[in-house]
N, C-alpha and C positions, 0 to 999 in steps of 0.2 A: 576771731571771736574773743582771745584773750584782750587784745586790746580793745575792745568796743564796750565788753561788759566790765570789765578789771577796774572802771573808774567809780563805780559806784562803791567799791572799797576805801576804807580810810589808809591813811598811810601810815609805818607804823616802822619804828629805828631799829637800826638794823641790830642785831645781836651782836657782842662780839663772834669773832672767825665766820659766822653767817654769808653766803655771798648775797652782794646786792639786787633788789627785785628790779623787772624791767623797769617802768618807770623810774624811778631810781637814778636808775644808771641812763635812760634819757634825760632825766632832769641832770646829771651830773656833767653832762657835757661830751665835748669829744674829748677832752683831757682824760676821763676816765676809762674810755674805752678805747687799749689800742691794740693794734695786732698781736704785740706779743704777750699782752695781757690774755689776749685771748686763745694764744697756741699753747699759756701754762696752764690754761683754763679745762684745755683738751686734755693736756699730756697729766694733769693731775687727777683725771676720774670726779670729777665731785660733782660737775654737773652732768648733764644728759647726755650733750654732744661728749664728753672726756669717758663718759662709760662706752659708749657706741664707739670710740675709737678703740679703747682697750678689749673689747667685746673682738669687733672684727681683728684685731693683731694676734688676739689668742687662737680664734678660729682658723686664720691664715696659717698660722704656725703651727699647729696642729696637723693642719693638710700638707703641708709639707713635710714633718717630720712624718705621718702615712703615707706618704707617696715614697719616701727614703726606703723605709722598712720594707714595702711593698716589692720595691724593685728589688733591695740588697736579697729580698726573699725567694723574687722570681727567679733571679741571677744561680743562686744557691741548686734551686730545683732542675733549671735548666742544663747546669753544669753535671748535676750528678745524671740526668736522664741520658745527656750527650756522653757520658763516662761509659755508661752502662752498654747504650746501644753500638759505640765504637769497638768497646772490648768485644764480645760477643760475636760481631759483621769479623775481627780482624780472627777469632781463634775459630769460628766455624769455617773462614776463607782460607784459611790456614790447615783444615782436618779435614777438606775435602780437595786439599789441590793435591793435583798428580803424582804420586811416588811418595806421597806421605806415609801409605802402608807399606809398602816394600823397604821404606827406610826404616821404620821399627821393625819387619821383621828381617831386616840384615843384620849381621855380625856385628856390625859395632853404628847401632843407630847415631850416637854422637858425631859421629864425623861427620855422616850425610846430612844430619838435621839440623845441626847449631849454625851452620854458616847462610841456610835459607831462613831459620827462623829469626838471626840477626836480621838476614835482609830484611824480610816482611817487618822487622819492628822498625826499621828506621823509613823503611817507607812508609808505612801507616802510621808513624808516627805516634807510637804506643811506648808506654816504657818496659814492656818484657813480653817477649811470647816461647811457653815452657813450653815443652813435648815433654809425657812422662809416659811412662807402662800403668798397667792397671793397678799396680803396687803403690804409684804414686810417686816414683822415682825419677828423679829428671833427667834428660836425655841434653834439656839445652838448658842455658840459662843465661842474661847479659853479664854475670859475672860467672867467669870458668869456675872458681873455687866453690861453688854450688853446687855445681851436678854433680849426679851421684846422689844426694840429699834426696829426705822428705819434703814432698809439696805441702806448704800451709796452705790449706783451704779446705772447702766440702769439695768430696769426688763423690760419694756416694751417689745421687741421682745421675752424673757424668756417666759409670760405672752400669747404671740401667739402661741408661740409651738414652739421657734426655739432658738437655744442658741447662746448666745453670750458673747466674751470674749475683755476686755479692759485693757487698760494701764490708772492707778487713781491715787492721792497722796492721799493714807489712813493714818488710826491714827497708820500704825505701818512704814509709808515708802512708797517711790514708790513701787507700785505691781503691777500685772498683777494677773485680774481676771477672772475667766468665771461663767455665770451662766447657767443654767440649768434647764428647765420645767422638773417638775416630774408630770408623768401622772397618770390616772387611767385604770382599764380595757377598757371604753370605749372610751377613747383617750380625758377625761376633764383635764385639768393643774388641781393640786389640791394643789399643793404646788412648791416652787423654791430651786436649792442646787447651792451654792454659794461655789469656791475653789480658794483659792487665794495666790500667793507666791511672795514674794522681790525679786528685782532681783540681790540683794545682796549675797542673800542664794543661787541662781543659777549660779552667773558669780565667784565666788568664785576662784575656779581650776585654772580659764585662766587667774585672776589677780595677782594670786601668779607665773605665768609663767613667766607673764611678764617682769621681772627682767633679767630674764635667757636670755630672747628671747633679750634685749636691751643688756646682756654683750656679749652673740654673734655677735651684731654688731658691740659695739664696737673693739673685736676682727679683726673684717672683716677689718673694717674701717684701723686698725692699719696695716693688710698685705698687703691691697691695696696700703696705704700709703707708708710703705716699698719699695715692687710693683714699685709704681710709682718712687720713688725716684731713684731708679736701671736704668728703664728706661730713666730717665733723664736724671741720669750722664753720661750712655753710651752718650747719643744723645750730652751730651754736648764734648764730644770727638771728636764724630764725628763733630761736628762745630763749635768746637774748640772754643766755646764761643761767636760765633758771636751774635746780636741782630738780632731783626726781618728787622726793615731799612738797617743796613748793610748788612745781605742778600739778602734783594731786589734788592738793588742798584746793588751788586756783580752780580750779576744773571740778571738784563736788560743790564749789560755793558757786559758782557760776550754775552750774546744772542745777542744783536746784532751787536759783531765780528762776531760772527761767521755766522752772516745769510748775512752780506754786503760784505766779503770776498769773493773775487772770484776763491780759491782754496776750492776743496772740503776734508772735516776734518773729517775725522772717529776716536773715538775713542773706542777701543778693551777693554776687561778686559782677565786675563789670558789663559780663557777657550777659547777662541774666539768667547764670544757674542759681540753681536755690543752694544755699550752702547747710542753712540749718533751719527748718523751722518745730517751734517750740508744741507741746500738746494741743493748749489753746488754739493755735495758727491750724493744726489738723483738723481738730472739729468743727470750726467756724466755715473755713472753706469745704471740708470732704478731702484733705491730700488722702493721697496715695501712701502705702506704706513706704515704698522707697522713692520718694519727692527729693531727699536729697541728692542732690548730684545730677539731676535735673532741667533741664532749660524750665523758664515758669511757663513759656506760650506751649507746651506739651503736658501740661498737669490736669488739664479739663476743665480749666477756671472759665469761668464768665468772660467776654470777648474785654468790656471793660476794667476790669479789676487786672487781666492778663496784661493785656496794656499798659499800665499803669505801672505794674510794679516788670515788667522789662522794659520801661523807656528810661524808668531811675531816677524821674521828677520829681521836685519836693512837691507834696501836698500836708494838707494840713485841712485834717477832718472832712477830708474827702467822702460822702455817701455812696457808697456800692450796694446795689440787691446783688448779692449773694444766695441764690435756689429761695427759703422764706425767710430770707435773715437782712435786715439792714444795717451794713457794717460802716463804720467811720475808719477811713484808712489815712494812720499820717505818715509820711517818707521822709526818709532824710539820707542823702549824699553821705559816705564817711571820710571821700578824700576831702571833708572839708575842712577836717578834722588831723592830716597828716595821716589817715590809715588808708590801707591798701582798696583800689580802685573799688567801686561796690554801693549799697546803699543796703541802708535798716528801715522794714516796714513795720508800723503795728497796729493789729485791728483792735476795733470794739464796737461790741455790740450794741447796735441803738434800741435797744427795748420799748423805749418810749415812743420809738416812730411810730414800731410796728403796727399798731391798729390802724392807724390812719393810713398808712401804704397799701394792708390790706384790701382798706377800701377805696381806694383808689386802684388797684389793682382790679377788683371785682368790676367798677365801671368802666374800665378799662377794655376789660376781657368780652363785657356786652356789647359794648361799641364795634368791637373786631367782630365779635359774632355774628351782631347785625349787618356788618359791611362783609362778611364772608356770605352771609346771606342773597346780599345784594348781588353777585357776583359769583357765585356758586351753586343757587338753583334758579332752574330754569335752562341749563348748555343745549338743553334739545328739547325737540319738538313732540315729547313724550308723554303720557298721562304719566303711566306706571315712572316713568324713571323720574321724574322729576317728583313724585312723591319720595322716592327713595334717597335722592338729593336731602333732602327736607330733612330726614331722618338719619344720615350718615352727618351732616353738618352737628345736631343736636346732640349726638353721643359721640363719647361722652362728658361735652363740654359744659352742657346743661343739664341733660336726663341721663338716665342709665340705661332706658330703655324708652323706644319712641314708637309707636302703630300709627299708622293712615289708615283710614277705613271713610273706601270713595260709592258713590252711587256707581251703580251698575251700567247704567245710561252714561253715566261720566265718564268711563274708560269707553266708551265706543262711539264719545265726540256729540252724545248725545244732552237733551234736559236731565236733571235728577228730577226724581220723582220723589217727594215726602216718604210715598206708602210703601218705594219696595225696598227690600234687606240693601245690604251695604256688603261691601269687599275688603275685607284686608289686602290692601295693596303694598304695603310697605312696614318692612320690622325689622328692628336695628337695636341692639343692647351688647351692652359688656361681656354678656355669656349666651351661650345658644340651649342652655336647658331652663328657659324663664317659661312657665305655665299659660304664657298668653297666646290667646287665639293663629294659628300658624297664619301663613301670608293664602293667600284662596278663601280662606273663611270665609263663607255666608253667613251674615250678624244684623240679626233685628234688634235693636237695643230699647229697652224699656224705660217707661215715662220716668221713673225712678231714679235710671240711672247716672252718672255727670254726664254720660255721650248722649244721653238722650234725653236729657234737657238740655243741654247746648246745639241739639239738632233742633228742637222746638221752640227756643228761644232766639237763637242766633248768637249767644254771649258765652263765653269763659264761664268755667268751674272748676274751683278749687276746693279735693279735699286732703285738709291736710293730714287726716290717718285714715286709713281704708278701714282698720280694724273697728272703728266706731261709726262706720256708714252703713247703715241699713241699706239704703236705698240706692247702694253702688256694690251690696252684694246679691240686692233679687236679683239681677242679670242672671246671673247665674251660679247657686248657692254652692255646688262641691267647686268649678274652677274659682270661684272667689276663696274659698278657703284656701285653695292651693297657693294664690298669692299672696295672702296673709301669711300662708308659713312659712313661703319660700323667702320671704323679706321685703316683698315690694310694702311699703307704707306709703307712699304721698303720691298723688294725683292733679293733673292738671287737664285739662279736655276744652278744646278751642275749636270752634267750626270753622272749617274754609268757606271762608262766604267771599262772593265776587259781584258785588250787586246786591242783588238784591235774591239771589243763588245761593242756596249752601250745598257746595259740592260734599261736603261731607265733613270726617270730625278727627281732629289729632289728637292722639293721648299723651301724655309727657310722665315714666314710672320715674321713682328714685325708688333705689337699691340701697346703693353702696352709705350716701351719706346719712347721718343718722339723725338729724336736722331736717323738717317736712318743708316741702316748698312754703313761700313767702307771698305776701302783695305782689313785692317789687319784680319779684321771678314772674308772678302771674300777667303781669304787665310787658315783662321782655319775654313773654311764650307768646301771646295776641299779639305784638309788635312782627314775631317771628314768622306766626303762619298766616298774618297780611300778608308779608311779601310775600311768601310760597303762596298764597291761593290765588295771585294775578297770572304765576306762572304754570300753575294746574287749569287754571281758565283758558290760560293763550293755547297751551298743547289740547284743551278741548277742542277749541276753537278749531283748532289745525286738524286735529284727527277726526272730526266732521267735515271739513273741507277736503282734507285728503281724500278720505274714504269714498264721499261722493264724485270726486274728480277719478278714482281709481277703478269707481264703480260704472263709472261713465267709458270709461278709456274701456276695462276689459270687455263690455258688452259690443265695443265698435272692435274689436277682436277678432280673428277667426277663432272659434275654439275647436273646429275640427276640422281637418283636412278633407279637401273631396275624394273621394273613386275615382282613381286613375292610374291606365298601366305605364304611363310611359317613364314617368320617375318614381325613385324612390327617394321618398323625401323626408329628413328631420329638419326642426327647427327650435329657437332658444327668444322668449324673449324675454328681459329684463328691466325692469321699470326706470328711471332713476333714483338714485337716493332724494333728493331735493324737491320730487315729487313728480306727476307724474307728465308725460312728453306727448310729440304729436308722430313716434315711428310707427310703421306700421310693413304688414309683408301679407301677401296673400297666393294661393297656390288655384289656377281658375283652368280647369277642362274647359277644351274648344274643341272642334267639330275634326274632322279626320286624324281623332286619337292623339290632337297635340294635346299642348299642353303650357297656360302663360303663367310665366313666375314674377310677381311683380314686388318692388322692396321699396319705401319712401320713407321721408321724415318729414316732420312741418317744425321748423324753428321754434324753438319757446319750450315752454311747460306749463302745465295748469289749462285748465278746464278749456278757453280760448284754443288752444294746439289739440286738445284732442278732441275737441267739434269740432276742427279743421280736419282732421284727419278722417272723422268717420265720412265728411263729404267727398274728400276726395276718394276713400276707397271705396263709397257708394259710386262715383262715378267712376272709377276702373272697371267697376263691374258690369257697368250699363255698356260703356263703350265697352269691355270687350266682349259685351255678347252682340258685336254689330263684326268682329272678325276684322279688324282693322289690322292696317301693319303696324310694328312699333312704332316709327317716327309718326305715325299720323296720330296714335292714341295719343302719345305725347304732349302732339299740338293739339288735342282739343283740350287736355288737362292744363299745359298752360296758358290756354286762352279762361280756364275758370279759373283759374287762379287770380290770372288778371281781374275779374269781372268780381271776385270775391272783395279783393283791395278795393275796387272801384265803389262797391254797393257798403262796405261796411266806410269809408271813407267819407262816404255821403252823408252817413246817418250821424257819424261824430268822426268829426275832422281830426281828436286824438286816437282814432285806433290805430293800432302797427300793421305795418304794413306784412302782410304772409309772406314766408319764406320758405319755400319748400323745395326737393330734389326728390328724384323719383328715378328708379330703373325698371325695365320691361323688355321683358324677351319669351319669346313662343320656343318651343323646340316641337321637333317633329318628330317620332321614332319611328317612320319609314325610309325618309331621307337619312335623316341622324343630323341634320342640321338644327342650329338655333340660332334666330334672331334678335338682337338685341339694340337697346337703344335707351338714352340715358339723359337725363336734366340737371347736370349739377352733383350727380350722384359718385361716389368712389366705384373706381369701375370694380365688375365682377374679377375674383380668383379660378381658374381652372388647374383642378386638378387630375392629370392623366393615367390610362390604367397605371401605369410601369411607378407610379409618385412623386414623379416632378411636377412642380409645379409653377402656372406663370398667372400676370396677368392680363390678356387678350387687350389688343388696342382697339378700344370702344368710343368713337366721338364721344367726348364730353357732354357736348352741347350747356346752353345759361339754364340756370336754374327757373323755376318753374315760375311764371308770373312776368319775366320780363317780356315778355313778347317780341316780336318782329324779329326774330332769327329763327333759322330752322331748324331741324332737329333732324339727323343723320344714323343709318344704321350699320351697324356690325352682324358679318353673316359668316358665325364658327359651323363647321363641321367636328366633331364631337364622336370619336369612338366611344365604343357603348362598355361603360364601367368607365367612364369620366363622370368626375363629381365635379360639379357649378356650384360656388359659394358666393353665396349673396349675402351681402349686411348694410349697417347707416355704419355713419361715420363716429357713433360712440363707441365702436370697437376698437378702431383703430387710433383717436387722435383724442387728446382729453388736455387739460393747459400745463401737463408735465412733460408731455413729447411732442413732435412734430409730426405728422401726419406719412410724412417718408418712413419713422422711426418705425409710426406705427405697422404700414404696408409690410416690411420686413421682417418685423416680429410674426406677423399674420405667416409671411411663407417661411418661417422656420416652423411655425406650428402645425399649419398643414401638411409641412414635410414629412413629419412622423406622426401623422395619425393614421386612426386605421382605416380599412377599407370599408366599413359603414359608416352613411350616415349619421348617427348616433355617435359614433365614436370619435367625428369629427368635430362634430357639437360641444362635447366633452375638453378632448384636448383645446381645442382652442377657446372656449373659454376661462378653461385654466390658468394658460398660460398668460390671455392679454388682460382680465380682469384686475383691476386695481385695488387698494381696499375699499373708497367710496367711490363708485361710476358718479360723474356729476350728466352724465346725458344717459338717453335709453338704447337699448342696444336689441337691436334683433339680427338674428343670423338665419340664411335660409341656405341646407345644405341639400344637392340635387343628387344622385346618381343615377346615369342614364341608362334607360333600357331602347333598344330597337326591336323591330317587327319583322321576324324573320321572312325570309321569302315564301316559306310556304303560306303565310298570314297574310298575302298582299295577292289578289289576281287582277287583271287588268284585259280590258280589250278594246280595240279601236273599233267605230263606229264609222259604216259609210253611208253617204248622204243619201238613202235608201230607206223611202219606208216597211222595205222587207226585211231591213237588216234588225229590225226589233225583233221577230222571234227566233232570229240567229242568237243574239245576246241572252234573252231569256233563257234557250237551250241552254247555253255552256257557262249561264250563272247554276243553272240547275244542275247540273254536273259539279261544279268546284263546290257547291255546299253538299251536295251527295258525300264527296273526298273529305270534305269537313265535319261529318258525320251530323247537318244541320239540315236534313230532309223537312223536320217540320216547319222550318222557316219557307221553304222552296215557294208557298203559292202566295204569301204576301210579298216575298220578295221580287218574283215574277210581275205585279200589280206594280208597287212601287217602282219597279226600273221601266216597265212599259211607260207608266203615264211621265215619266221622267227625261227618257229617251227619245220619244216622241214630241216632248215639248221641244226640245233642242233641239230634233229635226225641223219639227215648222217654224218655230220661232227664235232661233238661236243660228250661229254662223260656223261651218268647221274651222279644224279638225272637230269630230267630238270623239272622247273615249269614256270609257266607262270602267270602273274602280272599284272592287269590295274589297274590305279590310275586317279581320275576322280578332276583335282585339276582346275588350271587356262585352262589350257591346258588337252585333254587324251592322255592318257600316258601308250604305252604295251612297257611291258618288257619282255625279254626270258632270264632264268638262264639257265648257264647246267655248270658242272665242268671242261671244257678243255678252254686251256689259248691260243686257237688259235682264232687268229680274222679274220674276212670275211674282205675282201676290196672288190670295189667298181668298175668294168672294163665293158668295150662296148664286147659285144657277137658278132660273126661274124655270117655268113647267118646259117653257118653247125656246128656251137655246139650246144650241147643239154643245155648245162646251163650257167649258167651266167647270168640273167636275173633279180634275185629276187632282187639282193639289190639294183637296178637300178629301181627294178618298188618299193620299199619301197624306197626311195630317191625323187621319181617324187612325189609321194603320202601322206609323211609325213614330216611336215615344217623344223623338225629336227630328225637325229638321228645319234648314233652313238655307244662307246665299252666304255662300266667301267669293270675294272679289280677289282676282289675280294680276297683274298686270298684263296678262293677256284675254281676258276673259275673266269668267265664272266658274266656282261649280256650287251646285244646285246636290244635295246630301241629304240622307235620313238613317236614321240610327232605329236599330230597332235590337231589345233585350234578345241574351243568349237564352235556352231553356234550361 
């Protein structure tokens, strides 16, 4: 920094004794500047680097002569602690060993005491351990000619019972002593032991360290020294010698250039952190307070201007938008200059652009609007959403606040009608407490108002203050005021028109800006809700097509399940997203208490698939009130299939060709079997009581419509509490998995559902449903019931016309046990003319069957495949009669064909 800005200084002779300034002493050459010019430069103090050196040598030195003091101090402490605790350990060791008392109280304690106490002092290495009497008389002492003598020191507390230990100037030195009550057994003082050491003899060790410990620092002293002098001559490099004033000075002249200048000054270092920049450079960009020190690609700048100034390029008047600023930015390298790697930025403000940016800006901004337009409404096939499209795009880029309000007819795919109210369909603004009509509103809007003269004219209205529109506040006088005061002023109202159609009218508020809409605004709001209203038109379009396509599909539906005991049955179906399809499933009562479940799909979607579908489940129904097997329903469903392709092929050789799959299976709940049989379809799931589950191997067989191959069936037996899951193949397989994936998905979810119906429904579509199904999905879930033995009686017939009121008798009996007395005389009618047919015109065995279920239920077996039909008798035949009076008599009956025969059945209500 000093070299970059330092030149716009004049230069100026040096004073005398003055040192010279950088420049200077660059312009002076290398002769002027040489090493040891610059170690007296150090060792002199006078400039920067010379103070910092004498700075840290006094602080060094300082620390070491603390650390001296410190130790010779600890040393000090240590030694009189060790003094203290030695004496004290050696005269209480001393006044409780063995025979201590018995030697003072002997006849001449001195003989016995002085020759142990000698010992103990050279062993513990103490310089004197006294024995005295309570008098204070000594007994020993390391010089003979002492005892007998007064002890120097405190006895007193010794004398109580308690020891004590001092620091005294005795006749051999400072010492540290302790003395010692020596007791008797019964705890009298009977004499004192006195132990006492120099603390010469103790600090001994740590004063011959001492030396050591002082040429270590001086050591220290001399690296630090070194140390510092390194430090400094760098430092003096870098400031090239200046003094402390001349850098002051240098550095307020600089700073405030650079802070009264009214270009802002970045200067970079090679890496592109920001080193310095100046007020101006703050406000023009928005820096950060702490930008210096920095990378520039981390300060939040604009992706170009960041660029720019970390790549280090010269430019020269460069334009940046800068947030609403157009700045001229020019750069410049400094190594080009002989300074250190880096470059110098500096902006200025283009004042002059700005109008003209702005409004190129503004055009700008419309152009994206309207291509955001183009490409952001409309994403779906929606009235409501695509109005709301309309209105999230406009705010608040354009309005502050935007309403739709569509005909009523229009959201339900239908014409608008002139004469009825309108819907708030769509409301979008800066704040959610704006006084405008909420989204549901029912609104007739008045000849007066802009909406409703843009509804009667088909054109745009512009007002630009609400507060002086009469005729835009009869609408309605208290909420009009409330927009007046809440702030909305400026208006814009545009009909969606689509033809020759005005679906309805969009309002455009301003809030915020305090400038009333314009022409040119009024021009890009009609521009805007063109597009929108081709795409409110297309989702009419659709939600009229859909509707009637969905209206069509549910009515070819079952919507109720029949009466029947032999299953328990839930089912799910679900349309596609993409609209509506050709699945379909039906649950159909047949004659001996079965029961046929049948599942199919027809390829495609839309209106075509589900007219397909209702014929073909019109003809499952036909055929299966003819009691066919599955493989043969089958085959006549794809013999229509075929004959559909062929007649709709005729009419226009571009129609598609049908594709369709279908399954079909009967169960029985007396047997417990079910027959099944399949075209193309994913085979059935069973699931058994205990919860395992499999998939039963079902012929495939070709899908429905190819002809000339047969159709094959599958015959499960079925304990009763197995549930049979039937579905199409939008359950399982959709274009993100594979059709395998799906099947196993399937039986982990059946694994753990529950034992209802219902809850099977549930779990599994939980689990396989995707977020968009693109097919339709129906699931039919069975659980079986059987017919207990008591519910089923049976007897064989012999080829005897006596044997009829044998059968009568013991039907008459099992419904007596049945508690079904009042049935007994039509039942008796029914099986007579029944049994009798099969005798004369039927072949054996024949047996005979009730079944005591929702309905009773006789049956007549015999082995001939001729069937009775049903005609009026004239005055003079003799027969003809019977299945005319079993038709008046029983609610239903009719012929199942067997592979061995017939049986011939009639159903008649429980009471």
């Amino acid at each position: 920094m000093v070299r970059l800005l330092g030149r716009s200084g004049t230069r100026s002779p040096l004073r005398p004794g003055a040192a010279p300034s950088a420049r200077q002493r660059r312009e002076a050459g290398p002769s002027r500047w040489h090493p040891m010019a610059g170690l007296r430069s150090v060792v002199g103090g006078r400039s920067v680097a010379g103070q910092v050196f004498l700075l840290v040598v006094v602080i060094v030195l300082l620390l070491v002569v603390a650390a001296v003091v410190a130790l010779v101090l600890q040393v000090r402490h240590d030694t009189t602690q060790e003094a203290r605790n030695r004496s004290l350990a050696v005269a209480e060791t001393f006044a409780n060993a063995p025979g201590t008392v018995e030697a003072l109280q002997s006849p001449d304690p001195t003989a016995v005491l002085q020759p142990r106490a000698e010992a103990a002092r050279e062993q513990a290495k103490v310089d004197f351990v006294v024995v005295m009497n309570t008098d204070g008389i000594r007994y020993t002492h390391p010089k003979p000619d002492r005892i007998g003598k007064q002890f120097v020191g405190t006895i007193a507390p010794a004398l109580a019972g308690e020891s004590v230990t001092e620091e005294i100037e005795g006749t051999i030195g400072h010492l540290v002593q302790a003395v010692v009550p020596v007791k008797d057994p019964d705890g009298r003082v009977v004499g004192l032991v006195s132990a006492g050491i120099t603390t010469e003899n103790v600090g001994g060790t740590a004063d011959r360290q001492l030396p050591l410990v002082l040429a270590a620092a001086a050591v220290a002293l001399a690296l630090a020294t070194a140390g510092a002098a390194l430090v400094s001559r760098r430092l003096l490099r870098q400031t090239h010698g200046l003094g402390p004033h001349e850098m002051t000075r240098m550095y307020e002249h600089h700073d405030a250039v650079l802070h009264a200048v009214r270009e802002g000054v970045l200067i970079l270092d090679g890496s592109g952190t920001l080193l310095l920049a100046n007020d101006e450079a703050h406000r023009l960009l928005g820096l950060p307070a702490d930008a210096e020190g920095r990378h520039v690609l981390d300060l939040g700048l604009d992706p170009g201007t960041a660029d720019l100034l970390a790549s280090g390029r010269v430019a020269t008047d460069e334009v940046h938008l800068v947030g609403d600023r157009l700045l001229a930015v020019n750069q410049r390298t400094t190594e080009s200059a002989g300074g250190p790697p880096g470059s110098v930025a500096t902006l200025r403000d283009s004042t002059e652009l700005r109008a003209l940016s702005g409004r190129a800006e503004t055009a700008r901004e419309r152009l994206n609007m309207l291509y955001d337009a183009g490409v952001g409404i409309g994403t779906s096939l929606d009235v409501t959403r695509t109005a709301e499209e309309l209105t999230e795009l406009a705010v608040p880029r354009f309005a502050d606040f935007v309403t739709v309000d569509l005909f009523d007819a229009v959201l339900g795919g239908g014409q608008p009608d002139a004469a009825a109210a309108l819907s708030r369909t769509a409301l979008s603004g800066i704040r959610k407490d704006a006084p405008l009509y909420p989204i549901g509103e029912r609104i007739r809007f008045v000849d007066s108002s802009p909406q409703g003269h843009s509804l009667d004219t088909g054109r745009a209205v512009l007002e630009p203050r609400l507060g002086e529109a009469p005729g835009w506040q009869a609408q309605d006088l208290e909420r009009s005021a409330q927009i007046v005061e809440y702030g909305i002023h400026s208006l814009i109202t545009v009909p969606l028109r689509a033809g020759t159609l005005v679906l309805g009218v969009v309002s455009f508020w301003r809030f915020e800006k305090p400038e009333p809409f314009d022409a040119d605004e009024l021009a890009l709001a009609e521009e805007l809700v063109a597009r929108a209203a081709v795409s409110i038109d297309n989702a009419r379009r659709y939600t009229r097509e859909h509707s009637m396509a969905v209206t069509l599909q549910r009515s070819l539906l079952p919507r109720n399940l029949p009466e029947q005991g032999a299953l328990e049955i839930a089912y799910r179906y679900l349309p596609a997203q993409a609209g509506v399809g050709g699945d379909w499933f039906d649950v159909l009562p047949l004659s001996g208490a079965r029961v046929a479940l049948v599942v199919g799909d027809v390829v495609g979607h839309g209106l075509y698939a589900a007219a397909t579908m209702g014929r073909l489940r019109t003809a499952v129904h036909n055929f299966s009130a003819l009691d066919l097997p599955p493989d043969e329903l089958i085959a006549l469903l794809d013999e229509l299939v075929g004959r559909i392709d062929q007649d709709e092929t005729e009419e226009d050789g571009s129609a598609p060709v049908t594709g369709a799959t279908c399954l079909y299976a009967v169960y029985d709940p007396v047997s417990r079997r079910c027959t099944v049989a399949r075209a193309g379809h994913p085979p059935p799931a069973l699931i058994h009581p205990d919860g395992s589950v499999e998939f039963p191997e079902v012929p495939a067989g070709p899908p429905l419509g190819l002809g000339g191959l047969p159709f094959e069936t599958a015959e499960l037996e079925l304990a009763e509490g197995s549930r049979l899951v039937l579905y199409t193949d939008g359950l399982v397989e959709d274009r993100e998995r594979d059709i395998d994936v799906g099947l196993e998905m399937l039986r982990e979810a059946l694994s753990r559902a529950g034992q209802s119906p219902e809850d099977t429904c549930r779990v599994v579509l939980d689990s396989q449903l995707t977020a968009r199904s693109s097919d339709d999905i129906a699931l039919l879930v069975a659980r079986t019931r059987a017919l207990a033995t008591d519910q089923v009686a049976e007897w064989p017939v012999p080829a005897d016309p006596a044997a009829v009121g044998e059968v009568r008798a013991a039907v008459t009996r099992q419904l007596a046990e049945w508690g079904l007395d009042e049935l007994s005389f039509t039942t008796e009618l029914i099986l007579s003319e029944l049994v009798t047919n099969a005798l004369r015109y039927g072949g054996g065995p024949i047996h005979v069957r009730v079944l005591r279920d929702r309905n009773l239920i006789c049956e007549v077996f015999d082995s001939s495949s001729t069937s009775p039909h049903l005609r009026y008798a004239t005055m003079t035949d003799e027969g003809g009669r019977g299945l005319f009076l079993v038709a008046q008599l029983a609610e239903r009956w009719g012929t199942r064909y067997l592979p061995a025969g017939k049986v011939i059945w009639a159903e008649q209500p429980l009471p």
